[in-house]
C-alpha positions in Angstrom: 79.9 89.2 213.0 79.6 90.7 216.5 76.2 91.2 218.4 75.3 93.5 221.3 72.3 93.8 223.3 72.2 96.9 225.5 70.5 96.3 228.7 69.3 99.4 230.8 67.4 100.8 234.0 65.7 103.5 232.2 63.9 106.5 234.5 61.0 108.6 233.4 63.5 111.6 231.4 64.5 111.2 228.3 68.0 113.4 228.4 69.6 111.1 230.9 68.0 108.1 228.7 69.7 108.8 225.9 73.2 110.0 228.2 73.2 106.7 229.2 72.1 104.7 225.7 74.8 107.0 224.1 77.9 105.7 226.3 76.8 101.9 226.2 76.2 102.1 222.6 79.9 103.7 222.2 81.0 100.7 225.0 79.6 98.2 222.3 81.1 100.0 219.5 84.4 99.6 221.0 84.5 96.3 221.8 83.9 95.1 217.9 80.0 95.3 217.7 78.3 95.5 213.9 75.2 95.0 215.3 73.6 96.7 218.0 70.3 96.7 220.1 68.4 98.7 222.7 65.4 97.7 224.9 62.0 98.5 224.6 61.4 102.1 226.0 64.8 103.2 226.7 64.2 106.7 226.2 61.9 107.0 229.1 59.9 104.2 231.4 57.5 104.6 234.2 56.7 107.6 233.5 52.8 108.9 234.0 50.5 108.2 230.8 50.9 112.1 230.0 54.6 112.2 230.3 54.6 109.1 227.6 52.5 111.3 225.2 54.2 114.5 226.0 57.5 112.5 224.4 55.9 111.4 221.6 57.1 112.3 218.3 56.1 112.4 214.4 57.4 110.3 212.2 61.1 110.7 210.8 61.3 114.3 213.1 62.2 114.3 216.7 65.3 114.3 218.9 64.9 110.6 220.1 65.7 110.2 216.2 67.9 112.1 215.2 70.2 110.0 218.3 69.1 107.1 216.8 70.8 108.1 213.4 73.6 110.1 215.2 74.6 107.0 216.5 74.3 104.7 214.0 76.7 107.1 211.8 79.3 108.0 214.1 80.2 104.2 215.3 79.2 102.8 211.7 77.3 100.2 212.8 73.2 98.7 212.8 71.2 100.2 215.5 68.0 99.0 216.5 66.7 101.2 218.5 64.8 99.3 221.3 61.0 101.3 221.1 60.6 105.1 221.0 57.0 106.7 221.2 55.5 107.5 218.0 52.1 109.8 216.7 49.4 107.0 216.7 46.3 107.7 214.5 44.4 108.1 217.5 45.5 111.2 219.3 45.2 109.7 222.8 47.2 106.7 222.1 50.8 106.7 220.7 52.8 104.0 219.0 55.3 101.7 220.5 57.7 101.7 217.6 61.1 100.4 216.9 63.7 101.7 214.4 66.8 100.0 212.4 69.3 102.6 210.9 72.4 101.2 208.8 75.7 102.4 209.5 75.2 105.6 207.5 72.2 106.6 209.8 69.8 106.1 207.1 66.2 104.2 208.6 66.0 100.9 206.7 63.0 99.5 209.1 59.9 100.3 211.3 58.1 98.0 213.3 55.0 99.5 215.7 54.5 96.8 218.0 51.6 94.6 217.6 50.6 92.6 220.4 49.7 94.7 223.7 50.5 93.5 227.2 47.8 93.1 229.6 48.3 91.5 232.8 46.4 91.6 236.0 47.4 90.1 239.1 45.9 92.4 242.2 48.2 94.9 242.6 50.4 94.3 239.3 48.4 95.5 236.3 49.4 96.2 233.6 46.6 97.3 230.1 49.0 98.6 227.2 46.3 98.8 224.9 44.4 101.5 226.9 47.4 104.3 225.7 49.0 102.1 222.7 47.5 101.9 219.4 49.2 98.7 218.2 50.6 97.7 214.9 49.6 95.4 211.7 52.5 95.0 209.3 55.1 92.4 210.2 59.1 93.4 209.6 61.7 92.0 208.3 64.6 93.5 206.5 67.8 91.7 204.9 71.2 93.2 205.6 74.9 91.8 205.2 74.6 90.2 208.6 71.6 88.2 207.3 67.7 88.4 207.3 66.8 90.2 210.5 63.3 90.2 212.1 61.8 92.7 214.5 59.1 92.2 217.2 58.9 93.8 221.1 58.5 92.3 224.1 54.7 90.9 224.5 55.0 89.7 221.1 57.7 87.1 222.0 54.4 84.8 223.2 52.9 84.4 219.5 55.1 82.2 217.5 52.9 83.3 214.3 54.4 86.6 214.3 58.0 85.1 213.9 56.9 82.5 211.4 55.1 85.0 209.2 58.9 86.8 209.0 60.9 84.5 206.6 59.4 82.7 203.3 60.3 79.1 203.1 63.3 79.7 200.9 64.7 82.7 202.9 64.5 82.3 206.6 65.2 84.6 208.9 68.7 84.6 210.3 68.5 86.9 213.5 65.4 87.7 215.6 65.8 91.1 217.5 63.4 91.2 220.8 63.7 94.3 222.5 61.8 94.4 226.1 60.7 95.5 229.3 59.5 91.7 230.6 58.0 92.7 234.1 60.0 90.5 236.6 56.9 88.2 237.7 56.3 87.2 234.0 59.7 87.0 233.3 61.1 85.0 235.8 58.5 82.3 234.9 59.1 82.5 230.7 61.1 85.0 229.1 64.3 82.5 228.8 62.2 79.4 228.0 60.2 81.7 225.2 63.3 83.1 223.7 65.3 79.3 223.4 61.9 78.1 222.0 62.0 80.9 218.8 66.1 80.5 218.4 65.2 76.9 218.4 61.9 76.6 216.2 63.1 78.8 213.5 66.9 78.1 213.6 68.3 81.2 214.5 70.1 83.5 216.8 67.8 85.5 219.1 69.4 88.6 220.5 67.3 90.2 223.6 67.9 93.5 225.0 66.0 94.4 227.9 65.1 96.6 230.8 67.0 95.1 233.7 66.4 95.9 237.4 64.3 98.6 240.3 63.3 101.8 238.2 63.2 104.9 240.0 59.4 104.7 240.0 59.9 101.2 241.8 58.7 98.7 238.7 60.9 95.8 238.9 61.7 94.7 235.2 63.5 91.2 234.6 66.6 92.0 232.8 68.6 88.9 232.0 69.5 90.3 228.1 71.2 87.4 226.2 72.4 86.1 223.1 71.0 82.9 221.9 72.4 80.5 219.1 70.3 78.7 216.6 70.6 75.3 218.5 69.2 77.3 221.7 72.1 77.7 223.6 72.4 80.8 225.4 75.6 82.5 224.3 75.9 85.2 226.7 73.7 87.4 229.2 73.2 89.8 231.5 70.8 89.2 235.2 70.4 92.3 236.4 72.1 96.1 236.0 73.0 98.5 233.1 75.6 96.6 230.7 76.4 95.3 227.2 76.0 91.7 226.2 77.8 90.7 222.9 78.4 87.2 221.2 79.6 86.3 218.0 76.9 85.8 214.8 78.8 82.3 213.2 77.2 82.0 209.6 78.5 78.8 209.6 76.5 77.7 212.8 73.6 78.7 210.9 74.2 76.7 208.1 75.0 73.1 210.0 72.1 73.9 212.3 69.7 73.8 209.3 71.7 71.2 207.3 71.9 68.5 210.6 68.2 69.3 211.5 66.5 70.8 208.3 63.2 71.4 210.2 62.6 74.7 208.5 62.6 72.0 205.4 59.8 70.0 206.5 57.9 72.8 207.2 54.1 72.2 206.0 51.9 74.9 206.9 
């Protein structure tokens, strides 16, 4: 079972966006992928506070969905589509939300991202929760590549949120982590935080992110990648627009958790 992240460098309009998430999906497509991923915000990133709103849409109706699907169908494969913006309850605020479609383009998941990203280090600040209404329901869906879990960027820091995913007698088999890791925070942890979930819940982790200088000048970390259930890193991407695939080895899965059965022991 083949796995792609899609990494990107998305700018602040969402028709090149999608131009450019339309051709990489198709590049994944073609070299065997069943499974892929986009990064958080793909259809549009640093934009102003207004032009995130402006591109918000309603539930199940809106052209950032309807590519979502489109894609899904036409290369008959999973999709999850990094984060899209989404009505919030709160008409100033919009959701950060991420949606799975099958291979017929039908939505089998949706996960509004939970935890919000502050960060404030003189002149990089960042305060998600001041135009992001966050989430409350954990997601996790099963499919014929396994039990697959959902969370966004920020969230990668709360080990919780991954453990509340799987029930002791069906554990998750794939974690999908879109983001948009800044490049301060993610030079320090994002690699050390994804190898600790593949590792903790014994898994693969596949991490598609936002990768390089945005025309707005945000620097994001990039450095997508594929990580087995023993926490070796499969395959990745530093820096640039690209696809990332690795193999999903059922069989990995089941000697990781049959040499080490940690998720056995588990107490609490």
């Amino acid at each position: 079972m083949k796995l792609a992240a899609i990494q990107m460098i998305s700018g602040p309009d969402v028709a090149p966006n999608l131009a450019t998430a339309g051709r990489l999906i198709a590049e994944a497509a073609a070299g065997g992928a069943q499974l892929v991923a986009l990064p958080e915000y793909f259809p549009l990133i640093g934009a102003t506070d207004a032009d995130r709103l402006a591109a918000r849409e309603t539930d199940g109706s809106g052209p950032i969905q309807d590519f979502l699907a489109d894609a899904a169908r036409q290369h008959n494969l999973w999709l999850v589509g990094g984060s899209i913006p989404l009505v919030a309850n709160d008409p100033a605020k919009l959701r950060n939300t991420c949606l799975v479609f099958d291979p017929q383009g039908r939505r089998v998941a949706r996960y509004d991202k939970i935890h919000l990203f502050g960060f404030n280090k003189g002149e990089e600040a960042y305060d998600e929760g001041a135009t992001i209404e966050r989430g409350d329901q954990v997601v996790a869906f099963d499919s014929p590549l396994g039990r697959i879990g959902i969370a966004i960027c920020y969230d990668l820091r709360f080990p919780e949120l991954f453990r509340a995913m799987a029930q002791l007698q069906n554990p998750v088999d794939l974690l999908v982590l879109p983001a948009a890791f800044t490049e301060t925070t993610g030079r320090a942890h994002w690699e050390l935080l994804l190898r600790a979930r593949a590792v903790e819940n014994q898994c693969y982790v596949l991490a598609a992110a936002q990768g390089g200088r945005h025309p707005t000048g945000r620097m994001t970390h990039g450095n997508s990648m594929i990580i087995d259930p023993w926490g070796e890193v499969l395959a990745r991407m530093d820096k640039g627009e690209g696809v990332v695939m690795a193999e999903l080895d059922r069989q990995r899965l089941v000697d990781t958790r049959t040499t080490l059965p940690a998720l056995k022991h588990r107490i609490l």
